[in-house]
C-alpha positions as CSV (number, residue, x, y, z in Angstrom):
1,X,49.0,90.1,-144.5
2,X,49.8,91.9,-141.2
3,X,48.0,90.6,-138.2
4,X,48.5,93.3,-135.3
5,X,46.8,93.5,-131.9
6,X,45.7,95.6,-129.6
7,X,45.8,96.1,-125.4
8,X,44.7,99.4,-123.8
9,X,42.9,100.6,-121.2
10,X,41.2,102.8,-123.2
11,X,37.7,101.6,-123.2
12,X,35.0,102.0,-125.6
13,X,33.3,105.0,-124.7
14,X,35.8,107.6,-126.3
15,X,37.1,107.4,-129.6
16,X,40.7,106.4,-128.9
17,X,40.6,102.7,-130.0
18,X,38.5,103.9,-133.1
19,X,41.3,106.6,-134.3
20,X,44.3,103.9,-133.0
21,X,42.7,101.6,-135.9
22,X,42.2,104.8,-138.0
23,X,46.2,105.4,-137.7
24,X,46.8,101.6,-138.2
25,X,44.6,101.4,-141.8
26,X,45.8,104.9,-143.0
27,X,49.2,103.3,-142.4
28,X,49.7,100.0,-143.0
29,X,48.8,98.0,-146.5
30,X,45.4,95.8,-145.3
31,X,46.3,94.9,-141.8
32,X,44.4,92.4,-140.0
33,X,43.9,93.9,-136.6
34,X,42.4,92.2,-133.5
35,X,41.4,93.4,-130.3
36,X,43.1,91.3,-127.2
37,X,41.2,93.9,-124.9
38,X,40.0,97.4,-124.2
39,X,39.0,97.5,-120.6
40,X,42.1,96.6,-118.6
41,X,42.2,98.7,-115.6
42,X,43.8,102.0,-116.0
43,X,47.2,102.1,-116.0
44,X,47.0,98.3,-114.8
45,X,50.4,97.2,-116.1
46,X,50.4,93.8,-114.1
47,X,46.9,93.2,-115.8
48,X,48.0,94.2,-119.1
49,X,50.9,91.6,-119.1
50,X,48.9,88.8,-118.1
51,X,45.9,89.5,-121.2
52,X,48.8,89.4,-123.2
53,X,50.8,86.2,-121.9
54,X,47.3,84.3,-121.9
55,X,46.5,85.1,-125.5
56,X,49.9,86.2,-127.6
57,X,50.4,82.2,-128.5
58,X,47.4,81.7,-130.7
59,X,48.7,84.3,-133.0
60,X,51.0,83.1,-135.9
61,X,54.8,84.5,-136.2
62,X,55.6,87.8,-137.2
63,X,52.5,89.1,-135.3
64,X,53.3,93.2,-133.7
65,X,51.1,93.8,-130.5
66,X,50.7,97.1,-129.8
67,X,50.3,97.5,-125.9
68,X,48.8,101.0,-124.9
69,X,48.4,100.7,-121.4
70,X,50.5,103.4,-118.9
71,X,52.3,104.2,-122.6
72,X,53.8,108.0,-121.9
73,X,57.3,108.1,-122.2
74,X,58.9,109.8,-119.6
75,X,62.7,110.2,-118.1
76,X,62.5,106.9,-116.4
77,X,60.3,105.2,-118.9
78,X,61.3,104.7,-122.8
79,X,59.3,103.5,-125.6
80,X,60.9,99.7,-126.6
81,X,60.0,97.5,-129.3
82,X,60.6,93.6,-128.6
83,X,61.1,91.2,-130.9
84,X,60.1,87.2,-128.5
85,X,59.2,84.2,-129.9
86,X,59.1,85.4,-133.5
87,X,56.4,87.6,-132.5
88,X,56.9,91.5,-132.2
89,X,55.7,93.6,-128.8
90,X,55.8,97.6,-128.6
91,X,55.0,99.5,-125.6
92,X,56.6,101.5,-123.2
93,X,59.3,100.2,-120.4
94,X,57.1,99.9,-118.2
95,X,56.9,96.2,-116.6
96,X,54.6,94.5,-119.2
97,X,57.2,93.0,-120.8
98,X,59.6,92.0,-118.2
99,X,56.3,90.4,-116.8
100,X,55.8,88.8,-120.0
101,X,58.7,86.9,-120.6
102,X,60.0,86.2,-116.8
103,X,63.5,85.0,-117.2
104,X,63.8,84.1,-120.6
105,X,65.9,86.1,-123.2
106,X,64.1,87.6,-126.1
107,X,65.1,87.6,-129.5
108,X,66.0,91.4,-129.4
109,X,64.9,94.5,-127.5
110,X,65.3,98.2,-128.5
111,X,64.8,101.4,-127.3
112,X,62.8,103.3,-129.7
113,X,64.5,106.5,-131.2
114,X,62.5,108.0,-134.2
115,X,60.7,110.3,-132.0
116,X,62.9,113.7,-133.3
117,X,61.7,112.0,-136.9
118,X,57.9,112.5,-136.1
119,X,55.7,115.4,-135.7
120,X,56.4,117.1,-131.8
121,X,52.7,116.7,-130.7
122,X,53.0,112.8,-132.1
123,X,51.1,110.8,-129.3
124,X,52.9,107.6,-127.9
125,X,50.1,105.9,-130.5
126,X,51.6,107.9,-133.3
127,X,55.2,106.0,-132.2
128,X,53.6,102.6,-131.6
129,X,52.0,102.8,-135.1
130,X,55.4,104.5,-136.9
131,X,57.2,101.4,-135.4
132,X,54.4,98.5,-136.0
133,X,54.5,100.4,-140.2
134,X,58.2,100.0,-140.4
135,X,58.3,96.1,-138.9
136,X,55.7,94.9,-141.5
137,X,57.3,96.3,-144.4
138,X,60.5,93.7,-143.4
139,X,62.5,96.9,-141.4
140,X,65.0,96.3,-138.5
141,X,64.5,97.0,-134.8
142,X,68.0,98.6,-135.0
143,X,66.9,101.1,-137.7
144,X,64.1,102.6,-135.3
145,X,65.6,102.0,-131.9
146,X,68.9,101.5,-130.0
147,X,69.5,97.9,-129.0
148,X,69.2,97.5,-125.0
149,X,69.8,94.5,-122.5
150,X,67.4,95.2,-119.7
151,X,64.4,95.5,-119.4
152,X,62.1,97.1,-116.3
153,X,61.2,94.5,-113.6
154,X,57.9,94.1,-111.6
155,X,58.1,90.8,-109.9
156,X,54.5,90.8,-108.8
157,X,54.1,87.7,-111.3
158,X,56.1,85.6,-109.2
159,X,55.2,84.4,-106.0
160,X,56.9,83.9,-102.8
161,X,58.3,80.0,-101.9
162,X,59.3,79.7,-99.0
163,X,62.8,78.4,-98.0
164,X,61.7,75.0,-96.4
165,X,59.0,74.6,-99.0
166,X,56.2,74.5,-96.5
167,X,54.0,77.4,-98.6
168,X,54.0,79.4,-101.8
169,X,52.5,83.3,-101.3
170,X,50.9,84.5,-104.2
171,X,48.5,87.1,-105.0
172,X,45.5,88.0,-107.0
173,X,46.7,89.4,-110.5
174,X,43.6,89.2,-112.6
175,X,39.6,89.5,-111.8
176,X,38.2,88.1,-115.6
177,X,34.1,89.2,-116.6
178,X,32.9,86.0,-115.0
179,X,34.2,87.5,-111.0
180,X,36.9,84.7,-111.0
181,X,39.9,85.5,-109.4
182,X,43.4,84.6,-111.2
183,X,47.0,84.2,-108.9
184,X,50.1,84.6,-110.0
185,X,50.9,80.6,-109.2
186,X,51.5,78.7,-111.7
187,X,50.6,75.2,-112.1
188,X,54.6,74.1,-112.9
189,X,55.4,76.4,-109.7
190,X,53.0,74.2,-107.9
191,X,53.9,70.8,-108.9
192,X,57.6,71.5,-108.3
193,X,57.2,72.8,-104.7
194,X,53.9,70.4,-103.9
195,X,55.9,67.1,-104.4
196,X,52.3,65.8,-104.5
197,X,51.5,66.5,-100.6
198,X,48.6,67.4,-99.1
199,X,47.8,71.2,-99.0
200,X,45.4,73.7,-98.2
201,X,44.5,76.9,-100.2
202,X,43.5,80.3,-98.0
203,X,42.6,83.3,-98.4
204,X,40.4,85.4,-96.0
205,X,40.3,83.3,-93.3
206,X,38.5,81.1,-95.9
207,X,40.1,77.5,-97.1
208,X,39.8,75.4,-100.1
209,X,41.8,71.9,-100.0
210,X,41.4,70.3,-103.2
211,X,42.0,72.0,-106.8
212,X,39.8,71.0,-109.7
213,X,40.8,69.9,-113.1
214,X,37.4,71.5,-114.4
215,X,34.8,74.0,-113.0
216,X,32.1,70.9,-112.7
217,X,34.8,68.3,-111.4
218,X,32.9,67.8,-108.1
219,X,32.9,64.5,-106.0
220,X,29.9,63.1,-105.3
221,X,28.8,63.8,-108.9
222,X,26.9,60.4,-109.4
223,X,24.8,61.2,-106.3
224,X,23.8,64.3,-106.5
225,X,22.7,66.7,-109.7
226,X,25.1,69.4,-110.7
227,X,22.7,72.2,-109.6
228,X,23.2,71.0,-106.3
229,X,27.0,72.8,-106.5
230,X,26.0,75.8,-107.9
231,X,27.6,78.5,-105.9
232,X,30.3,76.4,-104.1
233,X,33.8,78.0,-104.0
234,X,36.9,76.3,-106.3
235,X,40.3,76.4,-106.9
236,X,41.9,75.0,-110.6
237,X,44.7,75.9,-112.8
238,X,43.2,77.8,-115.8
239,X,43.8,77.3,-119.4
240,X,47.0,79.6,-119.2
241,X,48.3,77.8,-115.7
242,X,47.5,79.9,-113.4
243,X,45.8,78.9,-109.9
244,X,42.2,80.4,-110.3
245,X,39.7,81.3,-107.4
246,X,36.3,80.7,-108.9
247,X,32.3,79.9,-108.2
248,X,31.0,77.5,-110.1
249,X,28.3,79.0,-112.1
250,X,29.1,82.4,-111.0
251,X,27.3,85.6,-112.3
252,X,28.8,88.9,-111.0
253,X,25.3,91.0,-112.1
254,X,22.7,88.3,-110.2
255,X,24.3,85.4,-107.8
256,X,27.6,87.2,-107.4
257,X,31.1,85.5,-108.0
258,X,34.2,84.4,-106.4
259,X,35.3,88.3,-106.3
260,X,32.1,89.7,-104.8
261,X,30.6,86.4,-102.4
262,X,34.8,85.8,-100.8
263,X,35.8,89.2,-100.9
264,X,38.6,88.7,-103.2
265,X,40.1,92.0,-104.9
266,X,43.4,92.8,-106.8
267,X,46.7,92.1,-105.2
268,X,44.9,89.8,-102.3
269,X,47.1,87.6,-101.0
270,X,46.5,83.7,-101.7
271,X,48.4,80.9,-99.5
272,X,48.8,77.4,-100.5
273,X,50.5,75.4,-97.4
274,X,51.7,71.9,-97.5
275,X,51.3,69.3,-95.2
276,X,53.8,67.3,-93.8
C-alpha cells in the first residue's frame, strides 16, 4: 500500500486537487492518499512547511508527500525529491524544505531530471506524480534526479536570541481555523534561553506573562467557573512546540479570536523578555 499526501494552496473551488488525485489513481496501484491541507495561503511557502512539520510524523515510513505550493520550476527554482526520516518529500526548491528540516541532514536530496522524459506541456503535478509513481514501485532518487547538497534557505522559522540572552524575537508563522496565532519559538528554544526566569510575552503593545500548559489552565479555577475566562488572551506551546497566541474559547465567525480581538496577522513580530 502507498500512503501519499497532499499540501497545496489550491483550494476546493476549482478542480485541481480533484484531477491531482485523478493523476495519482490513474498512476499508482491503490494508493492511499490523504489530504494534510488545501487552503494554505497562496504561494505561502513559510505556511506550507510548518502544515507539514506539524503533521509528517503520524505517517508511517516510506510515506511520499507531494507539496504543491509555489511549485513552478523556474531558473532559480528546481524540482527536488527528499528522501528524511524514512519518509519521502517532492516539491520545488523553494524553502519548504529547508524549513522543514532546519539543520539536520536528510537522508538524500535530488534535483529532479525526467522533465525532457515527459510530455512538454506536463504541469509541475505531472512531475510530482511521475516521481511519487517511480518511488513506490522501490525506484531510486538517483534514477529520476541528480543528487544535490543544498538546499534553499528561508530562516523565518528561526527566531532571533539575542547575544546576552535577555529576549528571543519571533514572529507569527501560522493563523490555524480557530484565529490562533502560531510563532516560530519553540518550546526547546525557550527552555534553553529562559533558564527558568521570569519573562514577559508582547506583542502590540499588549503583554502576556505566564504561558499555559492547556487552553483552560487558568489560576483561580476553584473559585471561579470556566465561563468566567472566556475570551481572555493566552500564551502555550502547542502540540507541535511552538509558542501559540490564542483566546480561550475563540470563534473567528461570532466572539472573534486571538487574530481578529489583538490584531495579530502573519509575520507580526512576538517578544519574549527575561527578567533578571
Amino acid at each position: 500500500m502507498s500512503i501519499i499526501t497532499l499540501t497545496t494552496d489550491f483550494g476546493l473551488k476549482d478542480h485541481f486537487v480533484g484531477a491531482l488525485k485523478g493523476k495519482l489513481i490513474s498512476t499508482i496501484e491503490n494508493p492511499t492518499i490523504v489530504d494534510i491541507s488545501h487552503d494554505i495561503d497562496l504561494f505561502n511557502t513559510l505556511e506550507a512547511s510548518y502544515c507539514i512539520a506539524a503533521s509528517y510524523n503520524n505517517f508511517p515510513k516510506g510515506t511520499i508527500h507531494i507539496i504543491g505550493v509555489d511549485s513552478e520550476k523556474t531558473q532559480n527554482t528546481q524540482h527536488i525529491a527528499m528522501q528524511w526520516e524514512d519518509q519521502y518529500f517532492i516539491c520545488a526548491d523553494n524553502g519548504i524544505l529547508s524549513s522543514l528540516i532546519q539543520k539536520k541532514i536528510p537522508q538524500k536530496v535530488v534535483a529532479i531530471t525526467i522533465h525532457d522524459r515527459l510530455q512538454e506541456e506536463a504541469t509541475p503535478m505531472n512531475v510530482f506524480v511521475a516521481v511519487a509513481s517511480h518511488i513506490t514501485r522501490g525506484g531510486l532518487l538517483n534514477v529520476i534526479g541528480k543528487e544535490i547538497n543544498e538546499l534553499k534557505v528561508v530562516n523565518e522559522l528561526t527566531p532571533i536570541v539575542s547575544n546576552d540572552a535577555s529576549f528571543i524575537k519571533g514572529s507569527i508563522i501560522y493563523i490555524d481555523q480557530f484565529g490562533n496565532c502560531v510563532t516560530n519559538i519553540s518550546k526547546k528554544i525557550f527552555e534553553e534561553v529562559a533558564i527558568k526566569r521570569p519573562y514577559t510575552i508582547s506583542f502590540h503593545n499588549k503583554k502576556l506573562e505566564r504561558i499555559h500548559r492547556y487552553y483552560s489552565d487558568f489560576k483561580n479555577i476553584d473559585k471561579y467557573s470556566l465561563k468566567t475566562f472566556e475570551g481572555n488572551a493566552l500564551a502555550l506551546f502547542n502540540e507541535n512546540g511552538y509558542l501559540e497566541i490564542a483566546i480561550y474559547k475563540s470563534n473567528p465567525k461570532t466572539v472573534g479570536s486571538a487574530s481578529t480581538l489583538l490584531g495579530l496577522k502573519f509575520r507580526d513580530v512576538v517578544t519574549i523578555t527575561f527578567n533578571e
